[in-house]
Structures are given as C-alpha cells and as structure tokens.
N, C-alpha and C positions, 0 to 999 in steps of 0.2 A: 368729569361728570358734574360736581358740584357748581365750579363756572358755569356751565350749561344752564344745571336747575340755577343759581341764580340770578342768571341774566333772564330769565323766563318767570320767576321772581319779580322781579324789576319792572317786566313788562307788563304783569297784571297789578300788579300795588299803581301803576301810573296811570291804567284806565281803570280802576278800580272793579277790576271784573275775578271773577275766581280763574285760578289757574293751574294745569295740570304741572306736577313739578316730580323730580327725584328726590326721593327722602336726603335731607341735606342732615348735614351733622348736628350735634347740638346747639351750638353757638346759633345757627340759620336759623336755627328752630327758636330760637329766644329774639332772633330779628325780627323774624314773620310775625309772631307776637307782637311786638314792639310796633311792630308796622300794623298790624290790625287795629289796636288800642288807639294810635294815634289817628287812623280812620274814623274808630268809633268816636273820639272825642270830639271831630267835626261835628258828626252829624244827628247826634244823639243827645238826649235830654241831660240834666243830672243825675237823673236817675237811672236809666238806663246806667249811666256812668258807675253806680253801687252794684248795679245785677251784675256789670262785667268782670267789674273787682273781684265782688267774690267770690265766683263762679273762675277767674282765672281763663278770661277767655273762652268761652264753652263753643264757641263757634271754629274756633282752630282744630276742636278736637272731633267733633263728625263729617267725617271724613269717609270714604270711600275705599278699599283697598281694592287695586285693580293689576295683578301681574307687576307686584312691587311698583306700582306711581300710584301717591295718595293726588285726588281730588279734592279739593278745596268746596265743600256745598255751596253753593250761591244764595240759596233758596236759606239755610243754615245763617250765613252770613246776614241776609235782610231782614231777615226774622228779629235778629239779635239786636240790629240798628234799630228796629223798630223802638219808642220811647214806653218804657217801665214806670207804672203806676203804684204807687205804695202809698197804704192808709198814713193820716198823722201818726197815728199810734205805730206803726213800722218804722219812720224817720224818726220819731221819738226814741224805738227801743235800739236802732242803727246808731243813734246818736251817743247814747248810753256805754254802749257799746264801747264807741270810739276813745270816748272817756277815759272810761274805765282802763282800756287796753292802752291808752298814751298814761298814762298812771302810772300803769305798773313797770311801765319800760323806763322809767324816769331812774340816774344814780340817788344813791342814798348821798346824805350831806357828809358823810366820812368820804366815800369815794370823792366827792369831790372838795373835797381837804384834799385829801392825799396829793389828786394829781395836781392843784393848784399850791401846795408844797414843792413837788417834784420840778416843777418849772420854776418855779423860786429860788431851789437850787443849783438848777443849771443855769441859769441866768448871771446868777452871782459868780458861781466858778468860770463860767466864759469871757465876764467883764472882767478877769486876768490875766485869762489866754488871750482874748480878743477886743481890747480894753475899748476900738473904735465899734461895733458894733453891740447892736441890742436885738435880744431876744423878746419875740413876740406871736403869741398863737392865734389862731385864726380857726375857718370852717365854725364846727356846731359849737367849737368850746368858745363862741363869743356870739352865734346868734342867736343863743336860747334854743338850740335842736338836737341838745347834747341827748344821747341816751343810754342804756347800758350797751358794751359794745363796743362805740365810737373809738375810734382812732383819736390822738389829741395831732394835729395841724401844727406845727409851729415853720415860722421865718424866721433868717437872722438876716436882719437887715444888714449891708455890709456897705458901706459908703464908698463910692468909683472903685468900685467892681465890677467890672461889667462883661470880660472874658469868659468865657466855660470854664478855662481849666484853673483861672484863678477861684473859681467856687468849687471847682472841686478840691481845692486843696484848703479850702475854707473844711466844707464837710467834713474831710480827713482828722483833720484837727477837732470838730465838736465830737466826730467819735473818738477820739482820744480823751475827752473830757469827761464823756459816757462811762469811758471804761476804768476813770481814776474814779468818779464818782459812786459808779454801780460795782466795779466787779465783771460787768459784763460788756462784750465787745458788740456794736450797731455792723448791722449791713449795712455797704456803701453801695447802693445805686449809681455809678455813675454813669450811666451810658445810658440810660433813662432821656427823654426829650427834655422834660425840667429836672436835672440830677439831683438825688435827693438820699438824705441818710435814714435805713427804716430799723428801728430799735423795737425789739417785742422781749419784754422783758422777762424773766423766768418766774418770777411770783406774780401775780393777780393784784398785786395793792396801787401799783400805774401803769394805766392803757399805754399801749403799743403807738409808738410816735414816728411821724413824718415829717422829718427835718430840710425844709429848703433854704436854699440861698437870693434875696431879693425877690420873692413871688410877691411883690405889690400889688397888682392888679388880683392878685385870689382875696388878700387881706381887703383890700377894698370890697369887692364882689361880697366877703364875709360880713363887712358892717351893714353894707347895701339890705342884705337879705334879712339880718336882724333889725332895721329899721321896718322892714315890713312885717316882722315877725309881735312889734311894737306896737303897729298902728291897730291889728285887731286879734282879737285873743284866737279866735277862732284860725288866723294865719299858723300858727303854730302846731295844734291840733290834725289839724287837715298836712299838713307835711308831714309831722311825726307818724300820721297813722299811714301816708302814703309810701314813705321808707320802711315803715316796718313793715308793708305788704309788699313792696319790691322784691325785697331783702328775702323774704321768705318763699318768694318765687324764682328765687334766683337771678332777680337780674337787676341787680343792683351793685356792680363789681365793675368800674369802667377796665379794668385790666385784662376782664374775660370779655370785652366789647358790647357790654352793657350800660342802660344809663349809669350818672353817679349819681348821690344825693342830690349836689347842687340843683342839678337837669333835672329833677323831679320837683324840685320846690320851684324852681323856674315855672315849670309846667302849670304848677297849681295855683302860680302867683297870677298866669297869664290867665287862666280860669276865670280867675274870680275877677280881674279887670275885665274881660269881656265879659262880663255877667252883670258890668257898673256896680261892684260893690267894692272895689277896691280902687284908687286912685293909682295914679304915674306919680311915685316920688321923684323919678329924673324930670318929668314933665313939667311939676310942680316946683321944681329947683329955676328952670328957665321962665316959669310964668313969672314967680319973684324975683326975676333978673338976679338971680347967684352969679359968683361971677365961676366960671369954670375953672373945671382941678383936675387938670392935664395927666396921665397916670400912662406912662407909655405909648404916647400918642395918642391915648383915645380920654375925651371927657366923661368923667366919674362922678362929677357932680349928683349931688339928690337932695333934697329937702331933710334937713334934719332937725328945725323943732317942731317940736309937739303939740303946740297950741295950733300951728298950720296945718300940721298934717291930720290932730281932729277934725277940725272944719273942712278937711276936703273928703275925710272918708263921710260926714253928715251930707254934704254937696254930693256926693254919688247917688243915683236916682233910685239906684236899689237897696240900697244899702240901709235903710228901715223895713223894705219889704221881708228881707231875710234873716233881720236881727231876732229870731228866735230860736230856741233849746232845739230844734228838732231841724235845723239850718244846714248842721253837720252833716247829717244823714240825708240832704237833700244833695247837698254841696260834693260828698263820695259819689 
C-alpha cells in the first residue's frame, strides 16, 4: 500500500497537481513536506517563503478525509503559492526575531573551550598510537554554524589508506584511545556507507562526536560553506535560523531520510545567488584562473581571499538593494 500511495506521490509532485493518496507513514509525511517546500521555493516570493516557515506548511495540512484517503486541496495549495506581503515594520520585527533567536542558540566561550580542549587531547594521544596521521574537525565546528547541540565532525586523515577494512580498523583503535582517554567506550559504526566511530559522552561538558577515516571532500565542502558564511554576515544568520527551524520540525536528521544541515545551507546559499546578492566562490576561483584542487576526482577549487570576494559580493546587482536590517526577514 505505501508503494502504491507513493508511486501516486510521485506522479503528482511531477505535474504538480494535488493528488489523492494513502495515509503513508511518518517518514512519507516529512517527504511530501519536503517536496511541497521545495515547490514553494520556485515559485513563491521571499516572502511568501517566511509565511510558509512559520506556518510549517499550512497547505499540507487542509486536507480532506474521505473513507481513510486524504486529498491534497489544490485550491489550498495555490492559495499558499500565492506571494505574501508584509509591512517594513513586519520584516523589521521578523528580522529581530531572527537575531535574537540565532543568539541564544549560540555555545557559551566555556563550552567551546572545553570541546576545543577535548580535540586537543585526542589529537596528542592519537599522534602515539597513530604517529602517521592527524586529526582534524570539520561541519559547523569550522564554518562558524556551531550551535548548542551540534555534534563535533572530526577526520583523521590517514595517508594510503584507501581500503574499508583498513579504516576500520583505524576507527577500532581511535576508540581505544577514547576509552584510555575518557573512561568510556565509542560505538563503532562500521557498516555504515562512510564507516564512522560515534562517541556521546556521559557528562554534558563535550558534544557527542563523529569520527571518520579520510572524509576529505566533507572537510573541503566544510571550509567551502564557511568561506560563504564569511563573505556576508547575514549568510550565517539565515542558516542558523533555517537549521534551528528544520530541526524543530523534525526534519533535519539525514538518518531518518531527512535533509542534513549541509543540504539546508546549500539551499539557502543557492537562494540568495539567484537573488544576485551573493556571488559563485567556485565561479570566481576559475574567473581568476586558480589553478584546480583535484579532491576525489572532483574540482574543489573556490576563491579564498577576501579582498576578491568583497568586490564581487559589491558587483552583485542586488546586493545593495537588500543590504538592510529588515533584509532577514525579507530573505526567510
């Protein structure tokens, strides 16, 4: 029955029509979301973009019960795509808002002592056990999107390694170092697609950590994002507040087949470059003939000084237009 309803799913999210369907499970039900959202983000203003946030979709949920099959309103849906008008004084106090609530989500500077302590330690005791590799963290704990919560990311880079089972027997051994270290033993993941060791420690004084073997292209992907996270203050802001509204809807858990962090800041990075207020740092890497930085086959190149990548977010044709307080809330 599920197959059914979502092959019948499938067939209306691609002509974009409503569609009768079987109540699918949870998980379906955080797709159909996910697929709605990313409808609306076609066709729909910035603002409209803020009424749907907050609101959590309100179009997914008037619905029809008919002999157990919900209908999907059509009429519901257009409605909603329609573009949402809010006074300055609204995107001002939305803006505020936003602020305020990326704020408070932020660690205090103990916390992150601690956990940049913590990695300090394991780093030193590993260059014992594993004198050829180095330990290095990655995701929000280097692009500036750390907040309370966060898992810490870390790689240990391992030089011609390039096997499965010889990382996993890499992992094996940093949980051993774990447990001389803490006291406490890490789950080993290893059957995992990228095998990975996950440590949640019993006191609250360092986040719960995800230990891979050579994830170079994530570490990359991770300075990539804080290079953008760089070029305008507002990048930052606009993520942080779209993870903590993920998150809060549940679907922000690539494990439960929901986006991750990354895939949201992706989202909102692609935003605001169709919006021309934010430039292509890879773009901008090959307009200055960089030479390329091969990372698994694939070029990773991006522009990384700062005097360039001012002048190209000033060269973006909107990107004065939007430069005000109340930009945020325009931008949601």
């Amino acid at each position: 029955k599920h197959r059914a309803a979502l092959a019948v799913i499938q067939r209306g999210f691609n002509s974009r029509m409503a569609a009768t369907v079987l109540p699918p499970p949870r998980r379906g039900i955080l797709r159909d979301q996910l697929r709605g959202l990313l409808l609306s983000a076609t066709s729909c203003s910035l603002e409209c973009h803020a009424a749907a946030a907050s609101k959590a979709l309100p179009w997914i949920s008037q619905t029809k019960q008919e002999t157990n099959v919900v209908t999907v309103d059509a009429s519901a849906t257009a409605k909603a795509r329609r573009p949402c008008r809010f006074t300055p004084a609204q995107l001002q106090h939305l803006s505020d808002e936003m602020l305020n609530l990326v704020q408070a989500s932020r660690p205090s500077a103990g916390a992150l002592r601690r956990r940049d302590e913590f990695v300090h330690a394991l780093r030193r005791h590993l260059k014992v056990e594993l004198p050829t590799c180095t330990l290095v963290p990655f995701g929000s704990a280097v692009n500036g999107l750390w907040i309370k919560g966060s898992d810490l990311d870390l790689n240990l880079e391992a030089p011609r390694v390039i096997e499965r089972a010889e990382s996993q027997r890499l992992l094996r051994r940093v949980g051993a170092c774990i447990y001389r270290l803490t006291g406490e033993r890490a789950e080993a993941r290893l059957s995992a697609r990228m095998p990975l060791l996950r440590w949640v420690p019993s006191q609250g004084n360092v986040p719960p950590c995800d230990i891979t073997v050579n994830n170079s292209l994530a570490v990359a992907n991770s300075h990539l994002v804080g290079a953008y996270v760089a070029a305008d203050a507002r990048v930052c802001t606009l993520a942080v507040g779209a993870k903590l509204w993920a998150r809060s809807q549940g679907i922000n858990d690539r494990s439960q087949g929901t986006l991750s962090s990354f895939a949201l800041v992706l989202m909102m990075i692609h935003v605001l470059q169709t919006k021309r207020v934010l430039p292509s740092l890879q773009d901008l890497a090959v307009d200055l003939e960089q030479p390329p930085h091969d990372i698994l086959g694939r070029d990773c190149r991006y522009c990384t000084d700062p005097a360039a990548i001012a002048a190209a977010v000033q060269r973006c044709p909107n990107a004065l237009q939007f430069d005000k307080p109340s930009s945020l809330g325009a931008f949601l």
